[in-house]
N, C-alpha and C positions, 0 to 999 in steps of 0.2 A: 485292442483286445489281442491279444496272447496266448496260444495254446499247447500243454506239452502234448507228447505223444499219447493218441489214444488205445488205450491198454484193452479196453472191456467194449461189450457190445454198446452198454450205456454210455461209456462214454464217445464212440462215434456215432453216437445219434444224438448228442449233443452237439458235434460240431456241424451232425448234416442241419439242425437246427440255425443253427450261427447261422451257416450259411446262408438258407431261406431266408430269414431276418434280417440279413444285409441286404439282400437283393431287395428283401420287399421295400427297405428303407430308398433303396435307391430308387425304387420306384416313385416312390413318391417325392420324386426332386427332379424327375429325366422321364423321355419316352422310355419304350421297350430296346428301340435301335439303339441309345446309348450307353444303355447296361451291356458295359463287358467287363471279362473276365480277369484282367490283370485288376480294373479298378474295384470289384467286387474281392479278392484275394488279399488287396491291400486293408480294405476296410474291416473283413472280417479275421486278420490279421494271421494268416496262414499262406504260406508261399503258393504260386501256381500250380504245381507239381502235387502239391498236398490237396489243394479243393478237386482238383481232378481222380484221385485219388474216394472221391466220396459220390462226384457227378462228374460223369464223362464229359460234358461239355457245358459252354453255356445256356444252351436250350433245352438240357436235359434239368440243369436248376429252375427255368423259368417254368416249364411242363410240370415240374414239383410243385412249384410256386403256386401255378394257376389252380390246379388239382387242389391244393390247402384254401383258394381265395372261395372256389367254388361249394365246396363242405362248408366252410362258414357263412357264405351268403344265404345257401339253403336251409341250415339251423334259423339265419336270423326271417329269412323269406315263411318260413312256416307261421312266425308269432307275427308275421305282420301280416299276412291274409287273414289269419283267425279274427285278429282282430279290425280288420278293414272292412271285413267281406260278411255280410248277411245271410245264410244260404236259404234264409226265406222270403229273398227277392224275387222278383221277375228275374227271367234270366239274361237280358237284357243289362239291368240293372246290374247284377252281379258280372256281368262281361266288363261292364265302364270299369269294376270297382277293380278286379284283377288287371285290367289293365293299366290301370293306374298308378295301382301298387307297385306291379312291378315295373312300370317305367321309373317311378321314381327310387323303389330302391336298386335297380341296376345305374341311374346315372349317377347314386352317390358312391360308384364303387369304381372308378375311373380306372385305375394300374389293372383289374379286372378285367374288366370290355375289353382292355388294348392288349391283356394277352391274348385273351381271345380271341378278336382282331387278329392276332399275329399267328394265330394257333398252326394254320393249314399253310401259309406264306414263309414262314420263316420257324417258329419253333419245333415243328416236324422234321426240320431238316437240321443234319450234323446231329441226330442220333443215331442209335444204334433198333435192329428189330427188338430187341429186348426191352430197351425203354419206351420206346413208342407203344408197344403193345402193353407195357404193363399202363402207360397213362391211359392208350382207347380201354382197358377194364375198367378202370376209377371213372372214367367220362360216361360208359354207358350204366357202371353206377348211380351217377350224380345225376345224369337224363332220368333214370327210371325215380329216382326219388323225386324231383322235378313233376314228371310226369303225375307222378303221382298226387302231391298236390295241389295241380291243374284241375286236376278230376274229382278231387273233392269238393271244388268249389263250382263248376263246371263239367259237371257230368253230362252234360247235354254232348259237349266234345264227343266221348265214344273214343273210338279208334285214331281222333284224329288230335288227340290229346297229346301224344309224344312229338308227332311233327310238329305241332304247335311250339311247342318249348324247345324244340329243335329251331325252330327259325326266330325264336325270341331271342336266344344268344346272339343264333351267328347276326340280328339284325342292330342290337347294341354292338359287336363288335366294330362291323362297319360303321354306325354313327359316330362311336366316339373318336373315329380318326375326323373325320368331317367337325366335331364339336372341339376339337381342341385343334384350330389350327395354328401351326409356326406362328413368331412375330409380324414377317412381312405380310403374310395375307390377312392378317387381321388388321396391319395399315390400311392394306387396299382395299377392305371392305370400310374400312372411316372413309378412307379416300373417295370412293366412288361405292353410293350407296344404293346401287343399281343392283352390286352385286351383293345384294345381302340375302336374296334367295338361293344364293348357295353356302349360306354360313347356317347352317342345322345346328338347332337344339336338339340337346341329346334327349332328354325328359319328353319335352313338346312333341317332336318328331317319332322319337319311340313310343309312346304313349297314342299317338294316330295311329302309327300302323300295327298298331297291337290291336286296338278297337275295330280299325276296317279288315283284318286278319278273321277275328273275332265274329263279327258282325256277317262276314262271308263262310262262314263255314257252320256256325251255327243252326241248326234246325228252323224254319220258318215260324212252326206250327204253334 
């Protein structure tokens, strides 16, 4: 792909478009540390000089990136409570089913978790105050819509309905570095299957500590 000079607004929001779209591609072929910038510039076929020109850095594409993964998981996260979740269960019941949901629709979003994973470690840093604060607006957009919800299906939560979804990401983030590990440790866990209490499922594990989350914060009564 090839692109001349962009003349009009529409057309550099076009290329800021490319641009997310190569990165996202790339995502799904590498971690997050792989994706860099000369090999994202080659791909979406615009010199270095020029994608800098649209995002200051590499983490300031991926923070784009994540910010676009997150809007869309939450579009699709709405139609799958409606439809998963009862809200004239026990509440109890309706805590399994939310958690459930959401375990499984956060571990079919891998490139997702691991930016998130990476969010506070690595793609915070080598930006600028401007972007970082424009992406914490869009994040504590995406939380409040989140939040929200949480709380329709789970009203019982209260106040404790944002923390809640606050520690649902950052706790998929962490897993999915633990679910997807490198080549060699996943030899060493065939190798010696001692060590397979430290090989996490993303789903399984997130899905537990959603429930005991859950299960402990909830009202008794």
């Amino acid at each position: 792909m090839t692109f001349q000079r962009a003349r009009t607004e529409e057309q550099r929001e076009i290329r800021r478009q490319a641009i997310l779209d190569a990165a996202s591609a790339m995502l799904d072929e590498m971690p997050v540390a792989a994706v860099t910038l000369n090999e994202l510039s080659r791909r979406v076929g615009l010199a270095k000089p020029n994608v800098l020109r649209y995002f200051e850095s590499r983490e300031a594409v991926l923070l784009e990136l994540l910010n676009r993964y997150l809007q869309e998981w939450l579009t699709d996260l709405a139609g799958e409570l409606a439809a998963g979740v009862d809200e004239n269960l026990p509440m109890a019941e309706r805590a399994a089913a939310v958690a459930e949901i959401l375990s499984h629709s956060l571990s079919g979003r891998v490139a997702m978790c691991d930016l998130f994973g990476a969010q506070v470690s690595v793609l915070e840093h080598n930006v600028s105050v401007e972007v970082v604060t424009r992406y914490k607006r869009a994040s504590l957009e995406r939380l409040t819509t989140m939040t929200a919800l949480i709380e329709k299906y789970l009203p019982e939560l209260g106040g404790d309905a944002t923390l809640f979804s606050l520690q649902t990401m950052v706790m998929a983030g962490a897993l999915s570095a633990y679910s997807t590990p490198p080549p060699s440790l996943l030899a060493a866990y065939e190798a010696e299957p001692d060590l397979a209490p430290l090989h996490l499922s993303m789903k399984d594990h997130l899905r537990q500590a959603l429930t005991a989350t859950l299960l402990g914060v909830l009202p008794r009564g």
